[in-house]
N, C-alpha and C positions, 0 to 999 in steps of 0.2 A: 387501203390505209396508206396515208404518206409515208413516207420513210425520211426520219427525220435525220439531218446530216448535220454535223461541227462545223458549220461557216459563220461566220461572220454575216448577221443578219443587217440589212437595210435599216438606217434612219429613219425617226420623223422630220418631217417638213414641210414646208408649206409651199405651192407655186400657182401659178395664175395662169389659166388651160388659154391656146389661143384665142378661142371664140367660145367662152362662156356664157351660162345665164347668169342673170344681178348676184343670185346671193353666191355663186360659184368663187367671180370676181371680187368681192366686198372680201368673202370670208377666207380664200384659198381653198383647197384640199389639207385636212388633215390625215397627211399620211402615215400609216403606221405598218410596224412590222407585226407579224403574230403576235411573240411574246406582247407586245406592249399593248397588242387591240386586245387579249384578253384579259389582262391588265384590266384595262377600262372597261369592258366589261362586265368584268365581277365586281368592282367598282358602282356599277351604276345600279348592277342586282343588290348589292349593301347596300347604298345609301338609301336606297327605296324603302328595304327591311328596319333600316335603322330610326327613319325619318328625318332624314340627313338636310341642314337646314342651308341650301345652295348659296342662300343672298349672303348670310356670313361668309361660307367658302372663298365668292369671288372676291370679296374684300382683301383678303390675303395674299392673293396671285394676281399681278397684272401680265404674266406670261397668256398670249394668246393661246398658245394649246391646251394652256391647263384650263383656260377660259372656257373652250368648246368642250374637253369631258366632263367640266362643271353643266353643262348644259343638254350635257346626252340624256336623255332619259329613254324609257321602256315603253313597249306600245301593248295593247291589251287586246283582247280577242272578243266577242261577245257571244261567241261560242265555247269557248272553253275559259279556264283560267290561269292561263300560263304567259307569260313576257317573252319579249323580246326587242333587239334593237337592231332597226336596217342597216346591213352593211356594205359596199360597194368594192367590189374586189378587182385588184390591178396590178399588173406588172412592169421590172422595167425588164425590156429585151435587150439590154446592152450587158445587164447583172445578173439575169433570169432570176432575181427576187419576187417573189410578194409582198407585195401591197394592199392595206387595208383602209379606208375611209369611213368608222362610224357616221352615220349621217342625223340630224336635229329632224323635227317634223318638217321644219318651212323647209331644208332641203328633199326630206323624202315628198314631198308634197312636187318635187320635179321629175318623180320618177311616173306616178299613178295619179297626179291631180289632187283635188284636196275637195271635200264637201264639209259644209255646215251646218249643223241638222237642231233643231230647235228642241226644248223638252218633252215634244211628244215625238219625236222621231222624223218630221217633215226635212227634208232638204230646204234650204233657204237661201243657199250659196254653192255652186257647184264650179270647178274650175278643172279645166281638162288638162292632162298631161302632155306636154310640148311636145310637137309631131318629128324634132330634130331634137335629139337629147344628144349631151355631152358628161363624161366624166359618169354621170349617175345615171344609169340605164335602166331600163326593166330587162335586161341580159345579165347584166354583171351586179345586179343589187339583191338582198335576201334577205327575209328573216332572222336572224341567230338570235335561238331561242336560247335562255338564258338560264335552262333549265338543262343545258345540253353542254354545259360550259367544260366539263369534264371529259366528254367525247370529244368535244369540238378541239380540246386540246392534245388529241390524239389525230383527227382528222386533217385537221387544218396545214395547209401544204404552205413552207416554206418556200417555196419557187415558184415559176409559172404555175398555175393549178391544171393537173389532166384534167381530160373531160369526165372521170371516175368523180374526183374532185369536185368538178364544179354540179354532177348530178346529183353529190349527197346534198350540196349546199342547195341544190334545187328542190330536191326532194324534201330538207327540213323546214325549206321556204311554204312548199303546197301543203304539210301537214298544218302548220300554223294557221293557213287559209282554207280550211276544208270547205266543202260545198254545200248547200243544202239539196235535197232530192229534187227538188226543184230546178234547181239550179245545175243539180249533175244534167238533170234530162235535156234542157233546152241546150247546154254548151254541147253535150254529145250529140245531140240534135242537127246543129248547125254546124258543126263537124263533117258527120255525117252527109248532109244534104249539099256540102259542101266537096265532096269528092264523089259526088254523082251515083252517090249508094252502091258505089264500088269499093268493096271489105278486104280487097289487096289493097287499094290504096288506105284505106283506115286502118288498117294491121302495119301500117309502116309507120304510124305513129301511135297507137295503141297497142297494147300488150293484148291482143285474143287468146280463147282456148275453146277448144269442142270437148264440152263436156259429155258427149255422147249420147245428147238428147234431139240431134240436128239441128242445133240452135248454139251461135255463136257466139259466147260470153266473152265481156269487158272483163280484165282482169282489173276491181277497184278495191283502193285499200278503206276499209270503214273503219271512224272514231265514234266514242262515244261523246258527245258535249256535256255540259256541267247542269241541263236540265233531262239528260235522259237520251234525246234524240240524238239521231244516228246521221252523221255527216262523211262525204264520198272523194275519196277522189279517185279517176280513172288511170292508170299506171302508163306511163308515154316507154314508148321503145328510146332504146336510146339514139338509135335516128333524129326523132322528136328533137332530144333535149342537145342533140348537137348542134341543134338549128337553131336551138332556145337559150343558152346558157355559153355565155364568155366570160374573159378576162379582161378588161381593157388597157391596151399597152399604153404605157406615160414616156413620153419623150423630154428628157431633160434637154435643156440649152445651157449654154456657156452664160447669160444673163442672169442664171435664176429661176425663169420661168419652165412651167409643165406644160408640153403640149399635149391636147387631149383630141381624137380624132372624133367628126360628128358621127351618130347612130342614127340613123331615119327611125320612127317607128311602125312596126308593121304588125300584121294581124296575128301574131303569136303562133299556135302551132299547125293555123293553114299554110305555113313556110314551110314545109317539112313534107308534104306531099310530090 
């Protein structure tokens, strides 16, 4: 659990990363400190509840930022029935603050790509996630579920986030996205066959146990979904999510501007072997 301390928390603001993508550079970073990302937040969880009517909102604010939490909305699951809104977490290393960037679809759409699927469920538009991300990472970006708003207000690290930290926030990210059995078996699959069906190297990013049967069990956490069936996900060591889960540091300049370092991206948790 953070341990929350009397400082003087970090400003919103906005800046322009050296080498952005389009909507990075159009829109800036909206950065925020905790108190004010959960702020908006609970914000976005009301106005959903209430049927909160946005196009009059924006008429009243020409303030850019209040522009963009006019524009936050929640994303949905088709497994379950709970929300949430991606969030991109960062610090400055000069202040050792947290920093938070609610993200819109069209930006989370720079983390994981984006698909377009027609009324019967067919893909009709598929666009892959950029191989060099900046600022929004699949490292540093997460679910917060918005149903957690109360924990998260207990969790959520004022400073640089430990790697305690950023595992919860990893952690409430994978329940959001649970697996289907399907899908558990092929990703363990290719795990697997990927460290040459050697179980010390897959025990260094999955949680094993011998249960005493001679047979070496995944430790997987199971949910129930909103039709009955049963969704998995398999529990990473924290080896794993050390390799998996950052901060990304923002460098302020004398000008104004954020500089934001590039991230390659790479095959998730075959890093970790």
């Amino acid at each position: 659990m953070s341990k929350k301390k009397s400082r003087k928390t970090a400003g919103k603001g906005f800046g322009k990363p050296q080498k952005p993508h389009k909507l990075i550079r159009q829109n800036g970073l909206l950065l925020m400190d905790r108190k004010t990302l959960l702020e908006s937040l609970r914000f976005v969880k009301e106005k959903e509840q209430d049927g909160f009517d946005i196009a009059d909102a924006e008429k009243v604010s020409e303030d850019k930022f209040h522009q963009k939490i006019l524009k936050l909305s929640s994303m949905g699951h088709v497994r379950h029935n709970r929300e949430a809104v991606p969030v991109s977490v960062f610090h400055n290393p000069e202040t050792d603050k947290a920093l938070y960037c609610p993200l819109t679809r069209d930006e989370f759409s720079l983390v994981h790509g984006m698909r377009t699927m027609d009324e019967d469920g067919n893909i009709i538009e598929s666009v892959d996630a950029p191989k060099v991300q900046y600022a929004y990472t699949q490292g540093n970006t997460f679910y917060f579920d918005l149903e957690k708003l109360d924990e998260l207000e207990e969790m959520l690290p004022y400073n640089e986030p430990t790697l305690d930290e950023l595992i919860y926030l990893g952690q409430m990210d994978e329940r959001f996205t649970p697996l289907s059995k399907e899908e558990y078996d092929n990703h363990l699959g290719f795990i697997i066959h990927s460290c040459g069906r050697d179980w010390d190297k897959f025990s260094r990013m999955y949680r094993t146990k011998d249960a005493g049967d001679g047979l070496i069990h995944i430790a997987t956490e199971v949910q129930i979904g909103t039709g009955g069936e049963e969704f998995y996900q398999p529990q990473k060591t924290r080896h794993a999510w050390s390799k998996n889960v950052y901060s990304v540091p923002l460098y302020f300049e004398e000008s104004g501007q954020v500089s934001v370092p590039p991230y390659a991206l790479v095959g998730s948790i075959e890093s970790a072997v």
